[in-house]
C-alpha positions, 0 to 999 in steps of 0.5 A: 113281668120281664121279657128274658131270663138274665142268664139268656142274655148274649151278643145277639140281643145288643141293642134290645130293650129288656125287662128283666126280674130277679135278685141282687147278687151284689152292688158295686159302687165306682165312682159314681156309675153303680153295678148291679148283678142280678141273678136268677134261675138261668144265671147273672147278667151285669147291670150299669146305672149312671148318674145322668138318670138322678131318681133311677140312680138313687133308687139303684143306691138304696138298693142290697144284696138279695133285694128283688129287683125289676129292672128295664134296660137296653142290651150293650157290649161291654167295654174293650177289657172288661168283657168276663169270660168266666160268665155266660152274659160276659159279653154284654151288660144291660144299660138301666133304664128304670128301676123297681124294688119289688122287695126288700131283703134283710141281710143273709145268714149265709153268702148267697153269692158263691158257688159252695157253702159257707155255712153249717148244714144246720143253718143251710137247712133252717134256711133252706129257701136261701140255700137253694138260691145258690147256683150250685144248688140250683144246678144240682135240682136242675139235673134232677129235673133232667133224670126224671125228664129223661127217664119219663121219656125212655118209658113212656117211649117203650110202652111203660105206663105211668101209675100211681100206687097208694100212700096210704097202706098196710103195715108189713112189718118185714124190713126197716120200721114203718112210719104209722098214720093213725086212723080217725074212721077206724079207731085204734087201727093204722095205716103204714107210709109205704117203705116201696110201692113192692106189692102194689107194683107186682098187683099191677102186673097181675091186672094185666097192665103189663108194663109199669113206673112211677117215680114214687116217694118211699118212707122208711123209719131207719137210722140215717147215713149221708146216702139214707133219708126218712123219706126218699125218691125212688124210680120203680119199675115192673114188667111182665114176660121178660127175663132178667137178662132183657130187662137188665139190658133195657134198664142199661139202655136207659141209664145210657140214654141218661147220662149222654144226654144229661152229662154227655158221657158214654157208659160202656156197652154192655155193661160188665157182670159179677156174680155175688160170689166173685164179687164178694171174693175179689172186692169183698162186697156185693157193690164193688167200685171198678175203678179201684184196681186193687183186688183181695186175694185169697191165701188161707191154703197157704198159712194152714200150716204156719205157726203164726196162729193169727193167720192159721187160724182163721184158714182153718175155719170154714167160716174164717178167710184170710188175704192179701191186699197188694198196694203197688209203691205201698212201701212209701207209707210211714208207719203212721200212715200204715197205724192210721189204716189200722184204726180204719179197720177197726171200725169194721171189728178188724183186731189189726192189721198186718203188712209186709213191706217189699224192698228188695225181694229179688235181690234178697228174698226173705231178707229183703222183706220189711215186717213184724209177721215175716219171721212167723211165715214159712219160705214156701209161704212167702213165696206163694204171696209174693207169687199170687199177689204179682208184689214187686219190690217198691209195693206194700201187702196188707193181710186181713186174716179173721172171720169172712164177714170181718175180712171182707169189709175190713179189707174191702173197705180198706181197698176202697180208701187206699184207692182213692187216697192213694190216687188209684181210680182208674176212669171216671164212671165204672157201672156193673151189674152184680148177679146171682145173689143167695135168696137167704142169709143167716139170722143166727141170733134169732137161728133163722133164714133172711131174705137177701133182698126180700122174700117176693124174689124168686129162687132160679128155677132149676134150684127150686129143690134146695129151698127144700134140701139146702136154702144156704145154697139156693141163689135168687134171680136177683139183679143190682146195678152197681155205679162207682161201688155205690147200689144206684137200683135193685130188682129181680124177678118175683115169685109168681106161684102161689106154692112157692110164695108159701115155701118161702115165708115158711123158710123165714119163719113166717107161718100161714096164719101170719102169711095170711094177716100181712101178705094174704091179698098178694096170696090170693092174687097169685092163685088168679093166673099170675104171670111171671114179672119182674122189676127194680127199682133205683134210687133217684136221689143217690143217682143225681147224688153221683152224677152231680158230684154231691156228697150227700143225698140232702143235696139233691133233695129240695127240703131234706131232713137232718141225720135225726129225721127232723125238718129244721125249716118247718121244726117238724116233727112237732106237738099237736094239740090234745083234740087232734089226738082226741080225733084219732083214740090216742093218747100221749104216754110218758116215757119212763 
């Protein structure tokens, strides 16, 4: 039906007769010549009717925004002075030669024709088919497109396969809940929507295919956040017979290869690696944002003796921290600024938090120090902070003094928000790899071992004896990829012998008899010559979510849900009729 895309319109076609398709951004009407910018996928081009053309022109005046239009014209520049340099096409605009309304449009519940939103979500998801005619929709999916293009590319060129795993599956329930398919050929049973192609991916590599990815769909029954949905896209990977260092060293090659030629960005070479603890001690969190400069530093050895027991105490306690947070120029804070941070960090449990402002500390020591705390530290104190935290005068020092959990993302959180407020971040895009994680964390409720990551990560092979004498010690050969303080994939390499699978479900209070109802098939495959593999996986939508500048993943995803797990589009979840439940031996109860 048309000839070009108007978006590729340029000088080089003036003169040419072209069909062009798409809809009506707007009409203007000037003194009796009407302009019309039809838009589709590739862009805008200008379109000029005059009244010479008596039936053309009056088709043109009934025509409104987002009517769809066919349209026959010739190329031509624009008048001197008109010429818009803001538009790809502001160059040229199109002489209408003939005019078909293909379809009409009612009026819009949202503007079409700018580039944010100024509707509600809920209006821009109920109508999501008109969201995403936007340009800045339809550029976020194209760059979608482009990852996945990129990505395909770099795997199949070496030697990864392409295979789908099944949808249907068993029910594991290890993790976040499991979205449930009821059965109609096996009455009462059920099969699972898959939370990660996991256990499929390690079976692969048992088959001898080697080299595995998929860009696999993934469903999980959790609470949402702005980075989480129902269903979601991920880029999963395996291998068989490379380390950890080779693969993360692929998987970075990869990730550069995407971002020079999606984003013409060069990421560093190698990228830089934290191990869990370090990460945890200078950030206090396994994903740290690198362009924050700003760092937590310990200083529970220095309040041991004071007695000022918020601080003593917690320095004291084996499981306690306390640190020091240096904010350079800090010291223009108003203490309504400083009371705001301070119910900042109460979302994350803190009970408060202290600071000490820094005036004149060269010149007046103690006395030149601005804080309710200060009269509680020692002068050996105050100097080893002022020492350690390198504070001069002009900056602010926050302290978070409590359980380690608490400080740590109280005043990491802290550290991040600080940055970005305070105009800190330092270069635009800062990967990392985050290294040697524990394999096992506390479940104290429940007094009981969790896997870290998830209980197929193999333990480091020269501390394969602490899963016996001291699982808390014990790090796993876990990998995550770290952008911007934001977890973009996340693999390891698995266990690939049968005694120490059994070892660590046991570790997590997964008996044999259990072992063997939810995992006995991956059991039984270990025993037929398993090889050492490995993978990751990353998550596709939180990736073009930061390359793209979204601020949540529902704006990189063509049709999301809502934070409740709902399609407002097509109002699902939704009833279905008693003879369908019928089919499937269910029946509805009502809740009490």
């Amino acid at each position: 039906m048309r000839t070009h895309y108007c978006g590729d319109l340029n000088g080089s076609h003036d003169g040419q007769e072209v069909v062009l398709c798409g809809w009506v951004q707007r009409r203007r009407d000037h003194g009796g010549v009407i302009f019309i910018d039809l838009r589709d996928r590739e862009g805008l081009v200008q379109v000029v009717f005059d009244p010479d053309r008596a039936e053309i022109f009056s088709r043109a005046e009934q025509v409104r925004s987002e009517y769809v239009l066919k349209i026959t014209g010739r190329v031509r520049p624009r008048p001197e002075g008109t010429v818009n340099p803001d538009l790809p096409t502001g160059a040229i605009e199109i002489l209408g030669l003939d005019l078909e309304v293909l379809n009409a449009s009612e009026t819009p519940p949202m503007q079409l024709d700018s580039h944010a939103a100024d509707a509600s979500e809920e209006i821009r998801l109920r109508y999501r088919y008109l969201d995403l005619r936007r340009p800045e929709m339809q550029s976020r999916l194209r760059t979608r497109s482009q990852v996945t293009q990129a990505m395909r590319r770099f795997l199949d060129e070496h030697g990864f396969l392409d295979i789908e795993t099944p949808i249907l599956t068993k029910s594991t329930p290890e993790g976040a809940r499991d979205y449930l398919v009821p059965s109609r050929t096996h009455p009462g049973e059920f099969f699972a929507l898959p939370q990660s192609p996991q256990l499929f991916k390690q079976l692969l590599m048992m088959s001898g295919l080697d080299r595995y990815y998929q860009i696999a769909r993934c469903f999980r029954d959790e609470d949402l956040r702005a980075d989480r949905q129902p269903e979601f896209t991920q880029l999963d990977i395996e291998v068989s017979f490379m380390t950890e260092d080779e693969l993360m060293n692929l998987m970075e090659e990869m990730i550069r290869l995407l971002f020079r030629e999606v984003q013409g960005i060069e990421l560093p070479n190698p990228f830089p690696r934290l191990t869990y603890a370090e990460s945890m001690r200078r950030f206090g969190c396994d994903r740290p944002d690198l362009r924050v400069p700003l760092e937590l530093i310990d200083i529970a050895d220095l309040m041991e003796g004071v007695d000022f027991q918020v601080f003593a105490g917690p320095a004291k306690d084996p499981d306690g921290r306390v640190v020091a947070l240096r904010l350079p120029k800090g010291g223009e804070l108003s203490r309504k600024e400083i009371d705001g941070y301070t119910q900042f960090v109460g979302i994350y449990g803190a009970r408060g938090l202290a600071y000490i402002k820094v005036n004149e500390w060269a010149a007046k020591g103690r006395e030149g120090l601005q804080s309710p705390i200060v009269k509680n530290l020692t002068d050996a104190a105050l100097e080893g902070i002022m020492a350690r935290t390198g504070a001069v005068d002009g900056d602010l020092i926050f302290f978070g003094a409590d359980k380690a959990k608490i400080v740590n993302e109280s005043i990491g959180a802290l550290r991040v928000k600080l940055g970005q407020e305070r105009g800190l971040l330092e270069g635009e895009w800062r990967p990392l790899w985050v290294i040697d994680f524990p394999m096992f964390e506390e479940d104290p409720a429940n007094q009981r071992w969790m896997a870290l990551h998830h209980p197929f990560t193999a333990p480091k092979e020269d501390q394969l004896d602490l899963l016996e004498t001291n699982p808390g010690a014990c790090l796993s050969r876990a990998y995550d990829m770290v952008l911007n303080g934001t977890e973009i994939g996340g693999g390891s390499i698995r266990i690939h012998r049968d005694a120490v699978q059994r070892q660590v479900f046991k570790l997590l209070n997964i008996s044999d008899e259990q072992a063997e109802e939810r995992f006995g098939f991956l059991l039984k495959a270990l025993r037929f010559g398993c090889p050492p593999h490995g993978g990751l996986a990353f998550g596709l939508d939180r990736l073009v979510m930061l390359m793209t500048g979204a601020t949540s993943i529902r704006d990189v995803m063509a049709f999301p849900k809502t934070q409740t797990a709902a399609c407002l589009l097509t109002d699902a979840p939704s009833p279905v009729d008693e003879t369908q439940l019928k089919e499937l031996s269910l029946r509805l109860r009502t809740r009490a």
